[in-house]
N, C-alpha and C positions, 0 to 999 in steps of 0.2 A: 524502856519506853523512849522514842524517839520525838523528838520534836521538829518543825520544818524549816527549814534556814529562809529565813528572813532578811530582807535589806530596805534601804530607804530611794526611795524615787521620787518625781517631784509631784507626785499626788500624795504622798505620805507614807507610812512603814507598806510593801507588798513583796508580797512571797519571791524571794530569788529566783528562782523556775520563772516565772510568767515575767520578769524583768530582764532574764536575758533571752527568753522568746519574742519580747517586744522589741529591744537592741537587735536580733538578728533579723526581726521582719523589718524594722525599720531601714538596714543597712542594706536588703537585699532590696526594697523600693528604692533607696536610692541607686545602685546599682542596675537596675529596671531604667529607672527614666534616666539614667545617661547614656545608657546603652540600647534604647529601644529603638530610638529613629534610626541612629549607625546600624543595625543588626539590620532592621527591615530595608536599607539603603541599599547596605550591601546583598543582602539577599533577591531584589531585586534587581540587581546588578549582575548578580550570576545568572541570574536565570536566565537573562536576555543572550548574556556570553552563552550558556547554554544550549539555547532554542535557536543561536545564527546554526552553531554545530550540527546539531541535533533535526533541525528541520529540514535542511532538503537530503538529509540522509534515511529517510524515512524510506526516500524512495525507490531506493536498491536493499532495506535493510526489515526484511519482515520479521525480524523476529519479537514475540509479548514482551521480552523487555523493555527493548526502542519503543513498542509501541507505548506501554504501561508509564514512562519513563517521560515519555512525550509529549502525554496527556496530561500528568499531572503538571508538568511544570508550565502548559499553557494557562491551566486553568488558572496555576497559583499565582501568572505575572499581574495580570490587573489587579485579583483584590490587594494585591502585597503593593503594588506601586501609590495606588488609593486609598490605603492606611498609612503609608509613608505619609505622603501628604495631610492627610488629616491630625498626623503629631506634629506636625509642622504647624496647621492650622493654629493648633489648641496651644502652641506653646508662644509665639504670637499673640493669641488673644491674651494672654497673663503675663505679658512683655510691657510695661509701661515706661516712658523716658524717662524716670527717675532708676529707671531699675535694667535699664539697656544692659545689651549680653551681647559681645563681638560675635562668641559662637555662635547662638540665637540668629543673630544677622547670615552669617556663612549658614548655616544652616535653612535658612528661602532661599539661599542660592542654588543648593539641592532641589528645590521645586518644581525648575525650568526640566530639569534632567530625568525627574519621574513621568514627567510627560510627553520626554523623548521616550521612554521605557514602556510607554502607553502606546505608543507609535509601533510598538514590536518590529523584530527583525526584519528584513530583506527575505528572506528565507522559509518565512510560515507567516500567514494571514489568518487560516482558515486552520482549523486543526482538521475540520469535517466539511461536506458541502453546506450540511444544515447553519457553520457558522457565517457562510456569506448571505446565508438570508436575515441576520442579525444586525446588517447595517444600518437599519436605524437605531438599536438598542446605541450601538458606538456612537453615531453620530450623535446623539445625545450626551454622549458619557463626553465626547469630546468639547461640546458647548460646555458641559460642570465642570468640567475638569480646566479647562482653558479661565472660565468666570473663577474656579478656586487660585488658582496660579496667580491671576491676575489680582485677586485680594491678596495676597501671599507679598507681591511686589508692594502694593499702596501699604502694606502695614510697615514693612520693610525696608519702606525710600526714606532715605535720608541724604540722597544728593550722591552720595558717592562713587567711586568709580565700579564700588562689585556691585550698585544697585541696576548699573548701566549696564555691565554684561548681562547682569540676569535680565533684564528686555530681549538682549541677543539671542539669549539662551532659550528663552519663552517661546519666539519666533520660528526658532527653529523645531522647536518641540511641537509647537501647532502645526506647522508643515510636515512634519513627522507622522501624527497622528491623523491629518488627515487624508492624506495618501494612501492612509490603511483605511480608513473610512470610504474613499472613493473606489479601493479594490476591490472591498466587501461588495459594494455596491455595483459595481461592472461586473462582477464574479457571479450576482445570484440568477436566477434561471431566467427569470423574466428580462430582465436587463441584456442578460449573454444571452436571450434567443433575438432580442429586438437589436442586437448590437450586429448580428450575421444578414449582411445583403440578401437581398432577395433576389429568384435566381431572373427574373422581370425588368431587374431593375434597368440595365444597359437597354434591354429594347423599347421599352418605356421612354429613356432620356430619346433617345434615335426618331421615337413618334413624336413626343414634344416638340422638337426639334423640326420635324417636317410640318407639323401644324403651324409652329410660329414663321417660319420658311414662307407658307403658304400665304399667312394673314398680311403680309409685309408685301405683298404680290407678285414671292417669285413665285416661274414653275420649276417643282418639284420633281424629280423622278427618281426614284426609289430603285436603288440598285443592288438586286439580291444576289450574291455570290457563294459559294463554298463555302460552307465553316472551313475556320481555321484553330484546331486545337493551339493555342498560343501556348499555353501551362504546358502540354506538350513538349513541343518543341522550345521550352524555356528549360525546361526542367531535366531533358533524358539530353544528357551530355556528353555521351558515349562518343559520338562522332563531330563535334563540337570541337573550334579551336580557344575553349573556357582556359585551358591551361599556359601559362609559358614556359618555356624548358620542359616541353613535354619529355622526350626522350630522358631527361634528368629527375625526372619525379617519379618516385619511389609509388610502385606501384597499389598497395595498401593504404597509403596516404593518397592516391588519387581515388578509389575506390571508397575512401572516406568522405572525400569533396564531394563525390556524384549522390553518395546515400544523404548527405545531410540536404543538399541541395533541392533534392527530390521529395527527400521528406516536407520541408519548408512551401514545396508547392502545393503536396497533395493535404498538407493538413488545413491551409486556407481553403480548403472543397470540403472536407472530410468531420471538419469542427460541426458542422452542420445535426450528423449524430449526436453528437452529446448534448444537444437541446433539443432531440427530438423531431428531426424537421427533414422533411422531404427530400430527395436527390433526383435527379437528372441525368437520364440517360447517356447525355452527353459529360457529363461528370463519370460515370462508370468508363464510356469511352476514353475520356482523358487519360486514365489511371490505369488504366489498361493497356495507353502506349507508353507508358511511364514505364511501367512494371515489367513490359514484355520484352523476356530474353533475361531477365534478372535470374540470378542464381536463388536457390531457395534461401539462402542465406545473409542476401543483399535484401531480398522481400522482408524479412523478418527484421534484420535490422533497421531497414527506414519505414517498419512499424513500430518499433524500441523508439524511436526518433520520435516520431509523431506523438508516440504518448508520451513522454517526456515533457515535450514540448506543453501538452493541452495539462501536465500536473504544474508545469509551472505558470500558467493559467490560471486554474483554477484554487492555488493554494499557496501561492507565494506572490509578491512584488512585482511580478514579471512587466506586467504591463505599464506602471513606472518606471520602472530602472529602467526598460528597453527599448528609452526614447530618449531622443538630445538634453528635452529639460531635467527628466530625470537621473540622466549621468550628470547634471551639471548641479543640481541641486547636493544631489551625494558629494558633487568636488567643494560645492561652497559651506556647505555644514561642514566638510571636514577641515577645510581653510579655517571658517570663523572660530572651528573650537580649538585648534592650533594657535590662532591669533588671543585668545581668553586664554589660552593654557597661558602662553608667555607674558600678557597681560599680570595673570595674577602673580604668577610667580614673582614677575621684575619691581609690583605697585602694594598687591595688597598684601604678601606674606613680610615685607619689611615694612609696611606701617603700620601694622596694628600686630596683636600679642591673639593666638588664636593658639586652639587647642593644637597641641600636635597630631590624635587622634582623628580630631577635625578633617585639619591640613589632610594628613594620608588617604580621607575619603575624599575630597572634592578631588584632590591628585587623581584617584582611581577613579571618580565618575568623566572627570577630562580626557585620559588617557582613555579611556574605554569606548566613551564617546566617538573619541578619533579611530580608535579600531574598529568599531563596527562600521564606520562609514569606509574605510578600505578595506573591508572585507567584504563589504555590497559589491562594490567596487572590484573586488577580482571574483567573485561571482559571478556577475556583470560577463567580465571580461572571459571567460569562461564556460560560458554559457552557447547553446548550441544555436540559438537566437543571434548571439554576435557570428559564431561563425559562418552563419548562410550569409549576415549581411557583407562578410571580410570579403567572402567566395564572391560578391553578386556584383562588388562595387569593386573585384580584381584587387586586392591588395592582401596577396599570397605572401608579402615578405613580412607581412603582422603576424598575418596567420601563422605562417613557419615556426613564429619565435612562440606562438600561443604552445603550437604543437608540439615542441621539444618542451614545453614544461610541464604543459598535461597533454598528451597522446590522446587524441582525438579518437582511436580505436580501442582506448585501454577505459573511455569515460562508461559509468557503471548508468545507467538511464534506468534498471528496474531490477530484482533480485536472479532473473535468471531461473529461476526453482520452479518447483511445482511442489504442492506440498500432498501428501500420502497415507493414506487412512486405510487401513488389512481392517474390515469389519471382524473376521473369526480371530484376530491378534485381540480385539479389543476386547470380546465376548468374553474371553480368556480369563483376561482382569490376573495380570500375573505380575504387575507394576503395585506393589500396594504402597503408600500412603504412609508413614507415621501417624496423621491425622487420620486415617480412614475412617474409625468408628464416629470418630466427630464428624466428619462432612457426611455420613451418613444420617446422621440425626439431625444435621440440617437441612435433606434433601439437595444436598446439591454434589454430591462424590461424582455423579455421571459428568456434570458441567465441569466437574475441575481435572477429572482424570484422563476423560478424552484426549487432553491439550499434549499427558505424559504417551501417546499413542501415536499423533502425528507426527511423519516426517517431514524432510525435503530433499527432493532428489532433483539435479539439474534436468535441464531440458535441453535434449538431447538432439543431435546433427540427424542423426538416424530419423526421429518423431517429426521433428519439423519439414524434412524431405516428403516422408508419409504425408502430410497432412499436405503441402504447399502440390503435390502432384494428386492428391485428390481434388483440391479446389480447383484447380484447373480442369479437370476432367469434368467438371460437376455443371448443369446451367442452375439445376433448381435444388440445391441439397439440403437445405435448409426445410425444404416436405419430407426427408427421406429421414428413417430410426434404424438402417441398418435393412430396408427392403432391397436395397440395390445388389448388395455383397452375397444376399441371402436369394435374390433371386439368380445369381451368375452360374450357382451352383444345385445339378439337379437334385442332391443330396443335404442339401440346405434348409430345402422347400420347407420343411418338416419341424423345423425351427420357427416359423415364421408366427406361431403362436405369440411365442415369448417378445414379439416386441410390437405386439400388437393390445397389449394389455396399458392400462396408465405409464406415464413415464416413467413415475417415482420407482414402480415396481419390476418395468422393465430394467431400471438400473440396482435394484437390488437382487435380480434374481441372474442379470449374468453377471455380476458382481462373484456371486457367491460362487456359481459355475466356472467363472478364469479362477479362483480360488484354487475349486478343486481340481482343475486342468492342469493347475500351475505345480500343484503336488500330488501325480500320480505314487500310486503304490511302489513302482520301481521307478526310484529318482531317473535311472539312465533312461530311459524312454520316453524323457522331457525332448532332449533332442536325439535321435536315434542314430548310431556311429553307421557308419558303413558307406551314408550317401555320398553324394559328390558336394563339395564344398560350396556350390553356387546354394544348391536346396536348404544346406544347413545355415548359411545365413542368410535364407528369404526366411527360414524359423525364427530364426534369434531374432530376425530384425521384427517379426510379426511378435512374436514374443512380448519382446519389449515394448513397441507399442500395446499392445493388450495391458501390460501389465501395469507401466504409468499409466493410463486414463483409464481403465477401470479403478485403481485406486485414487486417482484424483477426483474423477467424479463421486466418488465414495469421499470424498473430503469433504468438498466440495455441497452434496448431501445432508453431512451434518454440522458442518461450519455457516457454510452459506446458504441455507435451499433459497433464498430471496432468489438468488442468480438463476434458479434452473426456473421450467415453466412452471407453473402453477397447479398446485395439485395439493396434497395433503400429505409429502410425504413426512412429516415430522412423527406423523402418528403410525404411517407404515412403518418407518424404521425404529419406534420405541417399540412398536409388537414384537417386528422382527428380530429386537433387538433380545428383547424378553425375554423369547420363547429360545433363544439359540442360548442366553445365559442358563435359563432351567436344563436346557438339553445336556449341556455342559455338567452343568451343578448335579444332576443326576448322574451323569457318567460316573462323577468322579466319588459319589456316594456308594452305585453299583460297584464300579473297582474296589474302592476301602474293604466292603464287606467281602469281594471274594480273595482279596491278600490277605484279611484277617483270617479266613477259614482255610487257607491254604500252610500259614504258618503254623509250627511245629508247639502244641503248649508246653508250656516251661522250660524253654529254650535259653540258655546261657549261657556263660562265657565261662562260670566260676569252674573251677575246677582243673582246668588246661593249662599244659605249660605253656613258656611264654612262645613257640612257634606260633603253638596252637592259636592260644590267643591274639596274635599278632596277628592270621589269618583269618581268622574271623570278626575284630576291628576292620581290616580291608573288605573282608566280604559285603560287611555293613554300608564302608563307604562307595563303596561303588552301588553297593544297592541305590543310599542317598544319591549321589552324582545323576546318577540315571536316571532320578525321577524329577530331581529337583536343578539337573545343572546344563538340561535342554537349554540349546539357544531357543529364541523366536521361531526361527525357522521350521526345528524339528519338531516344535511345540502344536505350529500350525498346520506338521502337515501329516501327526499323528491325529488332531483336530478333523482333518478330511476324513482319513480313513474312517474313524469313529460315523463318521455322517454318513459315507456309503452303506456302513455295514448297520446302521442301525432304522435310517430310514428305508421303507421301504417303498420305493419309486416306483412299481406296480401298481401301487394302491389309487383308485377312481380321482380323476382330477376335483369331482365336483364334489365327493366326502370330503374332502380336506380344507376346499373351498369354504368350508362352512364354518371354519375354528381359522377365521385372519389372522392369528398368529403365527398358525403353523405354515399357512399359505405359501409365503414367499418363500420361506426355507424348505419347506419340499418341493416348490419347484425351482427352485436352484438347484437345486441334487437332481431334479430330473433333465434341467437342462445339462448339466454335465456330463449324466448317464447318456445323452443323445450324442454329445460331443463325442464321446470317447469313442463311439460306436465308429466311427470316421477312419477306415483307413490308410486315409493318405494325410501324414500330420503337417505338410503344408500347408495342404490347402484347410482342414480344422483351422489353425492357426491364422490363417489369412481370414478367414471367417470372422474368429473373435477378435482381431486385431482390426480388422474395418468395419466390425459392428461398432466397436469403441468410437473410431473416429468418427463416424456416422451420428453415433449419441452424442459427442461431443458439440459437433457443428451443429445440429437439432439444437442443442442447451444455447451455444453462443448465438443463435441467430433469436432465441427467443427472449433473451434475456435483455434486462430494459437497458436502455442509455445509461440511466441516472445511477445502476447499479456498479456497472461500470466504471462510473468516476467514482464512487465510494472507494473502490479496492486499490484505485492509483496510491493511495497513501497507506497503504499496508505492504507496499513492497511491487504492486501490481500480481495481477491472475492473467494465469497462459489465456485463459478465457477469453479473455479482452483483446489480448494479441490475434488468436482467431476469428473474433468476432470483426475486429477492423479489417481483419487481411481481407475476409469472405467479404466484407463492403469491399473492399478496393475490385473487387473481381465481379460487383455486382450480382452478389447472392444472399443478398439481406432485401425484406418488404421495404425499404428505404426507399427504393426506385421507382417513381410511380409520377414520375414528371417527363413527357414524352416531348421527344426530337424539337424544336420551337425555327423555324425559318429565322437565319441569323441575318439583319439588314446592316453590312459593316459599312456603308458609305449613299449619301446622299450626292446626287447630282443637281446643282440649281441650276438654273439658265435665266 
């Protein structure tokens, strides 16, 4: 028989167990509240070091991680800086002058510095557009927050010299935060559409101007002259003497100067889209002398430029730092905390007895302090906003030095990618999961597996040529789904069904048909040997267009459908999606059963010497290999054949019409069967390859402004790159403000 060991404590005899479970909860609270404020201090302290890094690298960096990584640490900077404070608070109000704590005291000196921490980095304001319409949530938090600080100091003055910085510290912390309050606040739509001139406004002052002229009792006469594209001729500096040493500038680097410079112009016209608002003829005009004679490659770049430019707009500092007071304000927080760092070190670490632990955090909130402000600060400097102004106001010998430390051709403005979604890769489902059966029983294996599906593939010299010598060719393409490509050719005509159907569907049924083009039965007959080398790569090159934008708008599809027009495709493509997994799912039932009835019963190994058996171990594995050790590729394009030979693309358009499931996947197959029919694979390919870009420009020109600025923060979409180029060229409904008689000069007498 056992008895329980017992001990004495100071309520009286209680059981050993529960006295040293008391001893260790007691020690681990104390461990808690000395270590609570430091833990949350410094965690908010990285985060900020985090989110300088972290945020404007979103912008060239699409990957779930960054993004995933991103978000959370936005969201966790206020609450964590605003329980810092509040231990602060609470430890303060149980602080009485009999019972003073040096640390206690250094510890409100950390106050100032959570509410520089509230102020968030240079580098991210906004995580989303939705958080700039949030600015008065902040601006409130900033009033509590400033009123707690300020209790924090009145509890905490006792005359001294750290009570005096922390005023400093305060100031600068409210200046901090509301900088980010004023950005919110110029950032949200209504603000940044009221903030963009109106295009009235210059001939409007010019009538004032002759009305007050007239009241005064001169005579007026109004002197109408020629427009003069100014932005123009500001901006295309091709033949320009903008440079000095010209023959001595590297020609890449002057080709650099004319895109940024260009850029800078056309984005004060062009900002107009992204709030939705009207354009002028005379604006398409501009930009069109701007643009014209640019390489397709110079166009694309000073639209990289442009969006760049409206992300750090719309979700960074920009519009603070990238003014006098604002470079000057970043120099004087970084002086005053410079001047507090040596302050405390020289006054208050030799008169008073302070924890060492202490010590090491105010150190790091000082130091860090100082880093964040020169790091705004080569941001700043860095920044494609400084170099228009380096270019505008000639001082090429700043710029030089900017440019040998970061290369102005080497700066990353968006990811470059396009990302890549094989519908019959997905249907496949050959990616499985550890988790599988569990994200199944929670309905969500589709939403988590697609992501193991997508690519990204760069965006290519070859695509952007295609697309930049189509928009030119084009006045109104932005009506056109592929009627134009399909009309050039008389053997086309016959096509003309399939994109004349809803859009969603038209992108899911030639979707399916470059699929099956793309893996005919005899791989060589993708491109055919024999011809002359100019044909073979008008294929490749038709090729490869086809093959990025039909898989990107197949991403695109089921990532985004916000961005394409409006339709219902979420539920065409879960049909669609359905009815090709069961197609599938039944294949691979029908095969099982006729391997099993083809193999030999009671078939085995036992018996055989070891030749034997060694050959038949190989026979096995290669059996395995071959069914299960397909790339993607061969996977996809044993996937086709199964389609052609199972459906049957004869059968009445309008029977099959009547089971939407099967809809779009048999006419996929039968658009493909019309494709193949084509003897000249050229011209097929030149088909599918400017149907694509056709649907593409359709999608960018329908797709909203607002959606647009969303994806800037995901790395950016080629989409938007098209969508702005097709504005510069005046083939977006944007244009709807005609020619206005320009008055540039009054004559009085």
């Amino acid at each position: 028989m056992t008895f329980p060991v017992i001990g004495f404590g100071d309520g009286g005899i209680i059981p050993r167990g529960r006295a040293a479970i008391e001893a260790s909860g007691s020690g681990f609270k104390a461990i808690w509240n000395a270590w609570e404020l430091r833990g949350m201090v410094v965690l908010s302290l990285s985060i900020q070091v985090f989110l300088i890094f972290i945020g404007n690298r979103r912008k060239h960096s699409p990957g779930a991680f960054t993004t995933f990584v991103t978000w959370v640490t936005y969201l966790m900077a206020d609450p964590v800086a605003v329980y810092a404070v509040g231990i602060i608070t609470t430890k303060l109000t149980k602080l009485t002058e009999l019972s003073a704590d040096f640390n206690v005291e250094l510890s409100a000196f950390w106050a100032p510095f959570l509410l520089l921490h509230l102020g968030g980095p240079d580098t991210i304001t906004a995580y989303a557009l939705e958080d700039n319409e949030l600015w008065l949530r902040h601006f409130l938090s900033l009033l509590t927050q400033a009123g707690v600080t300020f209790y924090i100091l009145l509890m905490a003055w006792n005359g001294s010299s750290l009570s005096i910085m922390t005023i400093g510290m305060m100031i600068a912390g409210i200046v901090k935060y509301s900088e980010r309050v004023w950005v919110l606040w110029s950032s949200s739509s209504e603000q940044f559409r009221n903030s963009i001139p109106n295009h009235a406004s210059i001939l409007s002052k010019v009538a004032e101007e002759q009305k007050l002229r007239v009241a005064e009792g001169f005579k007026v006469v109004p002197h109408e002259v020629i427009e003069v594209r100014e932005a123009a001729m500001e901006y295309n500096l091709e033949d320009s003497d903008l440079f000095e040493e010209k023959g001595n500038t590297n020609e890449m680097y002057r080709s650099c100067l004319v895109e940024l410079l260009a850029a800078r112009g056309l984005v004060t016209i062009f900002q107009r889209l992204f709030a939705d608002l009207l354009l002028s003829f005379q604006d398409r005009d501009t930009s069109l002398a701007i643009l014209d004679g640019k390489d397709f490659r110079v166009a694309f770049k000073i639209i990289e430029i442009e969006l760049g430019l409206m992300f750090d707009v719309l979700y960074t500092k920009a519009k603070v730092i990238d003014t006098w007071w604002g470079t000057a304000r970043r120099v004087g927080v970084m002086l005053f905390s410079a001047v507090i760092l040596v302050l405390f070190l020289l006054v208050e670490v030799r008169s008073n007895s302070y924890s060492p632990v202490d010590l090491g955090v105010t150190f790091l909130l000082l130091g860090v302090a100082i880093f964040l402000e020169v790091y705004a600060l080569a941001f700043l400097m860095f920044s494609d906003k400084v170099a228009c102004w380096l270019i505008k106001s000639k001082r090429f010998k700043a710029l030089k030095r900017i440019h040998r430390i970061k290369p102005l051709q080497k700066r990353q403005r968006w990811s470059r990618k396009m990302s890549q979604l094989c519908l019959l890769s997905f249907c496949l489902r050959e990616k499985h999961l550890f988790c599988d059966r569990l994200l199944k029983l929670a309905g969500v294996d589709e939403t988590i597996e697609k992501h193991f599906y997508k690519t990204n593939k760069k965006v290519t010299d070859n695509l952007k040529k295609v697309i930049v010598e189509y928009i030119k060719g084009e006045k109104s393409s932005w009506n056109t789904r592929g009627s134009k490509i399909l009309g050039k050719f008389k053997e086309a005509e016959k096509l003309r069904w399939s994109i004349e159907l809803e859009f969603d569907e038209s992108i899911l049924i030639w979707h399916i048909a470059t699929e099956l083009c793309l893996n005919p039965r005899n791989p060589d007959s993708l491109i055919p040997s024999g011809q002359e080398k100019r044909i073979q790569d008008n294929i490749g090159s038709y090729i490869e267009t086809g093959t990025l934008l039909s898989r990107y708008l197949m991403y695109l599809f089921v990532f985004h459908p916000y961005m394409l027009p409006t339709g219902i495709g979420r539920l065409k493509f879960a049909d669609t999606y359905t009815e090709a997994m069961r197609f599938f799912d039944e294949l691979k039932s029908i095969k099982g059963k006729e391997k099993r009835g083809k193999e030999k019963p009671g078939f085995t190994c036992c018996g055989l010497n070891t030749k034997q058996l060694c050959s038949c171990v190989i026979t096995k594995l290669k059996s395995v290999w071959k069914q299960y050790g397909k790339t993607d590729e061969y996977k996809v394009r044993d996937a086709c054949n199964e389609l052609r030979d199972r459906l049957n693309t004869k059968l009445n358009m309008t029977i099959v019409k009547e089971d939407k499931s099967k809809f779009v996947l048999f006419h996929g197959c039968l658009l493909a069967s019309q494709l193949e029919k084509f003897n000249d694979q050229e011209m097929k390919w030149e088909v599918i390859g400017m149907v694509w870009v056709e649907l593409l420009a359709y999608a960018a020109a329908k797709c909203k402004a607002n959606y647009h600025c969303q994806q800037l923060r995901r790395g950016g979409e080629f989409l938007t790159h098209v969508w702005l180029l097709m504005a510069h060229y005046g083939l977006t409904d944007h244009f709807q403000i005609p020619h206005a008689p320009s008055i540039t000069e009054l004559i009085v007498t």
